[in-house]
N, C-alpha and C positions, 0 to 999 in steps of 0.2 A: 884316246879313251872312248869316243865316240864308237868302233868299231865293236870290241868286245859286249859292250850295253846291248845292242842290235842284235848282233848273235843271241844273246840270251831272252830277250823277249819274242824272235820268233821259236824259236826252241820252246817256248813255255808257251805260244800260243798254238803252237802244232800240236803238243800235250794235250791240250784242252779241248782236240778237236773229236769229237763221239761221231767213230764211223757208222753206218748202218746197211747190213747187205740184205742184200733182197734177191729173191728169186722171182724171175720176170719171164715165164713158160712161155707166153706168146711173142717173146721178142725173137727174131731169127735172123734179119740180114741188115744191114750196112744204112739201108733206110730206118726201121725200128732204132736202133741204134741212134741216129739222129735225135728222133725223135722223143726216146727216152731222157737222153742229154739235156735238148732246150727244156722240158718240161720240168728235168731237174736241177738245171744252171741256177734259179730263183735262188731255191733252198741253200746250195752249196757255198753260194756263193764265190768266195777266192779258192775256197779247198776242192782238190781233182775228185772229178765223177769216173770211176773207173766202169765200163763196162765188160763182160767176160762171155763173147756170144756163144760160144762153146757150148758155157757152162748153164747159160740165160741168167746172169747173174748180174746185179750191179753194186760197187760200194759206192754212197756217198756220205757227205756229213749230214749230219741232223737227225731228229725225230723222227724214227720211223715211221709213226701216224703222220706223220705230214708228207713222207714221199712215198708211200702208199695211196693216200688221196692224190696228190699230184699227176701221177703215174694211173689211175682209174681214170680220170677226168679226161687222158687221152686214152682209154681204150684199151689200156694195158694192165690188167688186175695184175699183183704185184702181191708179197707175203713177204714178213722179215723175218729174216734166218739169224740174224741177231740183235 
């Protein structure tokens, strides 16, 4: 019985997780990238920081006044796109 409870509580704590994308124009290669991660690892915590260098995009979880500041603080002005 133990297995199905498990199932359902990450299931419903993945729910609850409020992504937020940001557009991040001066990130451009594999170091930035880095960089944008550990700055945003804090906030995220357990949930994937996805970044899109293509796009200069990144989703992660949280408030997006909070990884906006995060993201300034190293040099990387940043705007949320949702």
């Amino acid at each position: 019985m133990h297995g199905p409870t498990i199932a359902r509580h990450i299931i419903t704590a993945t729910k609850e997780i409020a992504m937020t994308l940001l557009s991040v124009p001066d990130m451009s290669c594999g170091h930035c990238k880095a960089s944008v991660e550990a700055a945003l690892t804090p906030l995220a915590g357990m949930a994937p920081i996805t970044v899109d260098l293509a796009q200069r995009q990144v989703s992660v979880a949280g408030p997006a006044a909070e990884a906006v500041k995060a993201l300034a603080a190293i040099g990387f002005p940043a705007t949320a796109l949702s």
